[in-house]
N, C-alpha and C positions, 0 to 999 in steps of 0.2 A: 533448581537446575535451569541453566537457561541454552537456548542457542540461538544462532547467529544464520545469518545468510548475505549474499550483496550480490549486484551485479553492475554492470555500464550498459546502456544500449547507446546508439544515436540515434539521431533524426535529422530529417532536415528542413524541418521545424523552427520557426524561430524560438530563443528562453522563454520571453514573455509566454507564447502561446502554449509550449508547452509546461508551464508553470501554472499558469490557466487550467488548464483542462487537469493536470492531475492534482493539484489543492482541490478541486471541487468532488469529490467524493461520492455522489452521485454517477461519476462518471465511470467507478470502478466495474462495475458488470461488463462494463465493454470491452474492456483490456486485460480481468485477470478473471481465469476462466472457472477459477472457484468461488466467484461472487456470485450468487443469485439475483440480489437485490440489495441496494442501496436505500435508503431514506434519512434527508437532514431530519432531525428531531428536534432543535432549537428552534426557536423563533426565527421568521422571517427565512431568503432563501440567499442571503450573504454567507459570502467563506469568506469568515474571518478567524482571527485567532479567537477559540471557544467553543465555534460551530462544535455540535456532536451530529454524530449520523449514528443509525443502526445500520449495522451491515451484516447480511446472510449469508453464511456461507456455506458450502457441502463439502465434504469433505467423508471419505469411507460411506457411501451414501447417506449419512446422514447430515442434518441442517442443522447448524447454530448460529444464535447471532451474537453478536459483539456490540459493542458500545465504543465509537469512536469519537474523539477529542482533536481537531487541530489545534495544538499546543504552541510550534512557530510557525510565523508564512514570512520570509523574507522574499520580497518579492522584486526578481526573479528569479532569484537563486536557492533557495531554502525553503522546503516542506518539511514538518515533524506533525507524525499523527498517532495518539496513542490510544491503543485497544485494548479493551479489559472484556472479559465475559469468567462465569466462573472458573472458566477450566485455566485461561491463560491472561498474563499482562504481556504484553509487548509494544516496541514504539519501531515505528517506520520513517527512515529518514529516507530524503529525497534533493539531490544535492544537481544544479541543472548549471550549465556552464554553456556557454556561446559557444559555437566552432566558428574557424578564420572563414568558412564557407557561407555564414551565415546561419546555420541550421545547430544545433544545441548536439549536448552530449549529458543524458541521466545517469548519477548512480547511485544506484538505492542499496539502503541496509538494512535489514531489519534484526530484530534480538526480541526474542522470545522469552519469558520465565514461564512455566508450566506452573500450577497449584493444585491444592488438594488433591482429590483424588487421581487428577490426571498426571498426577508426578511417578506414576508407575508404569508410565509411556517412554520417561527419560530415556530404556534403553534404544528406545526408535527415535525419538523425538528429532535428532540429525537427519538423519534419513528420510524423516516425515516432512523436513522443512526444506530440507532439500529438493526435493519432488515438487514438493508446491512453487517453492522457489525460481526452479526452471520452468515453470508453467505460467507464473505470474512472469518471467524475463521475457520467453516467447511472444505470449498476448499484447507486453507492452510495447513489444520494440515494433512486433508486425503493425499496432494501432497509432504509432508515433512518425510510421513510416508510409500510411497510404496518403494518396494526393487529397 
């Protein structure tokens, strides 16, 4: 069973920069407010296509972590990051476009599968990704928009 989420923010930000800051993964604690902690786990401290991060997250008070993959970086316009932990796979697209102003426009997708045991969540799972989903929109757009 899988689900879906997406949203637009803008910024006025130029693409590169923000293409920059959210390929590096590391920088997610500060933008989505159910990150705990981030850490690259690959070698060296490059984002590139391969880099894996562990990323913690909390969610119903409790913390899990995930195992992240940057799978593409077109850069500046293309992020895909994909996250496995036991309970879920899901990949996170990131799609960043210029505006005529100068300043960028993000919109992200993500898509969830649930597994094993946690596919007995499916009748929440929308509602669950949802919630997160408006929370990760909020964080990033407020974080893309300070000077």
């Amino acid at each position: 069973m899988s689900t879906s989420y997406s949203f637009t923010v803008t910024s006025p930000k130029p693409a590169d920069e923000v293409f920059d800051y959210i390929a590096d993964l590391r920088n997610l604690p500060e933008w989505d407010p159910e990150t705990e902690a981030t850490e690259q786990v690959s070698e060296g401290d490059a984002v590139r296509v391969g880099a894996t991060f562990r990323v913690d997250v909390r969610r119903f008070g409790l913390t899990a972590s995930l195992n992240y993959a940057l799978v593409e970086l077109e850069h500046p316009r293309r992020i895909v990051a994909r996250g496995t932990s036991n309970a879920v796979d899901g990949v996170d697209t990131f799609t960043i476009s210029p505006t005529a102003d100068g300043g960028s426009e993000v919109a992200y997708a993500t898509e969830i599968e649930l597994k094993g045991v946690s596919k007995i969540a499916k009748p929440i799972a929308a509602a669950i990704t949802n919630r997160s989903g408006e929370k990760t929109r909020a964080g990033l757009e407020q974080t893309l928009n300070r000077a």
